[in-house]
N, C-alpha and C positions, 0 to 999 in steps of 0.2 A: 710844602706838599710835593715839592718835585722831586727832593732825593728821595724819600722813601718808593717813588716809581722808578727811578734811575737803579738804587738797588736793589731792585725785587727785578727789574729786567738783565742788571748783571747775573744773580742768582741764575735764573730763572736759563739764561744763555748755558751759565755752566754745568746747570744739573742737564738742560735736553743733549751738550755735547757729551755729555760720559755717559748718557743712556746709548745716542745716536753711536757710539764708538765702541760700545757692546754687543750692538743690533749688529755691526758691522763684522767683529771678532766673530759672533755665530752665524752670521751667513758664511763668511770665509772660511770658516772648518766647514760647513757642511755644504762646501762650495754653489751655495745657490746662484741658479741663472735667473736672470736679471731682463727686463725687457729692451733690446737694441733699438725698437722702430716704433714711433707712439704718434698713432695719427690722429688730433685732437680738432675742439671747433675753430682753437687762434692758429694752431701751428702742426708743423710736420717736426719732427723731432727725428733723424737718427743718429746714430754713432757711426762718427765718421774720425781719422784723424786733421786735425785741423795745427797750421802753425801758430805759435804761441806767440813772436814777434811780431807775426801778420793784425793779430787782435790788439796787442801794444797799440802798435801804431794805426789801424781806425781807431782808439779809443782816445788818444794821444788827438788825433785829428778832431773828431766828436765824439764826445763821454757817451756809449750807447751804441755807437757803432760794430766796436767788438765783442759787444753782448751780440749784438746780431749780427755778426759774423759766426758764431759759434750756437745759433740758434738759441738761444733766450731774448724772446718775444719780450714776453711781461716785463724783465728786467730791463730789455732795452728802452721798452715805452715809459718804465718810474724814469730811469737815468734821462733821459732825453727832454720829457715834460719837467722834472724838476730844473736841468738847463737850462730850459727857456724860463723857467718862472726868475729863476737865478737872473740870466741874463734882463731878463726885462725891468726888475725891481732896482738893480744897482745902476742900472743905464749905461754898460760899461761901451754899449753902440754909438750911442751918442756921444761919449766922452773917446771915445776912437776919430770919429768922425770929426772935430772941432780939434783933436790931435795933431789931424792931418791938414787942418785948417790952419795952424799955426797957433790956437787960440788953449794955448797952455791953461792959463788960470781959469776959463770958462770953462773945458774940460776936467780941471779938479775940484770947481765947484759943483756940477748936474754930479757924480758919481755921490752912490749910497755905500758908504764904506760896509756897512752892515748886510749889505746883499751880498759886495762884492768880494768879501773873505769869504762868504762859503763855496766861490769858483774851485780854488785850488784844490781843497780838501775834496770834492766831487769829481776833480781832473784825477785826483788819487785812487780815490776810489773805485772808478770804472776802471782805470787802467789794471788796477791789482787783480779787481774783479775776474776781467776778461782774460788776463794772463792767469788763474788761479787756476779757472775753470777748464778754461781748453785746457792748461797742462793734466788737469784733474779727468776730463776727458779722454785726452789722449791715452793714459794710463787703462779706464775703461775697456776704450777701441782695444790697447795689445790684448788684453786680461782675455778679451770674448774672441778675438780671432786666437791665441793659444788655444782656450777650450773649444774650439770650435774643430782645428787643426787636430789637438788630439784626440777628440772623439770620433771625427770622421776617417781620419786618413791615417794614425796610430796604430797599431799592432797591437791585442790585448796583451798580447803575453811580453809587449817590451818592457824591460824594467832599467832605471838609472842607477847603476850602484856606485854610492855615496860614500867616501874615500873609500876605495878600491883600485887597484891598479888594473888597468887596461892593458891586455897583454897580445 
């Protein structure tokens, strides 16, 4: 019963990206503006540029962090809640703390291997997350201060001419 939902959610990923990458091609020809400032009931959202190393490393520290560093609430609160569930289930505290104890084989016995593999793959995943996003961000931020730049302070009649020599 489970693959057939596993493949209906791969489909299902692939068909919303090549709609979503369409929707994208026609806003971009018809250069649509987009909202920069989004004041909601969880969060304040603007577009700002943020460094993409900086998010690395809180998410590197705690998965969730550089989601909220780059302002994604929601995301930080799934990322962060499912680490503690992570952490709590595999007892990997407890087997730290009896580490430090000296008490080797009592610390490889409390550990749930089965909690504990899904640490890494979540360590991965917020990391890529946060570095995907802010870089995805930052691209944003240029895009709206260009159009910003040349609607206000441009010259209608300047034009770029496209291989021509400058003389």
């Amino acid at each position: 019963m489970y693959i057939p939902v596993y493949l209906f959610a791969i489909w299902d990923s692939y068909r919303t990206t090549v709609d979503m990458n369409r929707v994208y091609i026609l806003a971009e020809r018809e250069e649509h503006r987009y909202n920069s400032f989004s004041l909601g009931a969880l969060e304040i959202n603007y577009l700002d540029k943020r460094n993409p190393l900086v998010s690395v490393m809180w998410s590197m520290f705690i998965p969730g962090l550089g989601q909220l560093y780059i302002h994604r609430i929601l995301t930080a609160l799934f990322v962060i809640a499912w680490l503690v569930a992570f952490f709590y289930y595999s007892h990997i505290q407890e087997a730290i703390v009896l580490l430090f104890l000296g008490k080797v084989q009592d610390a490889t016995s409390v550990l749930n291997p089965e909690w504990l593999l899904f640490i890494p793959s979540h360590y991965g995943f917020a990391i890529y997350d946060a570095y995907m996003n802010t870089v995805e961000n930052n691209k944003l931020f240029e895009k709206d201060i260009r159009n910003h730049l040349t609607e206000n302070y441009q010259s209608k009649n300047f034009k770029i001419l496209k291989r021509q020599k400058v003389k």
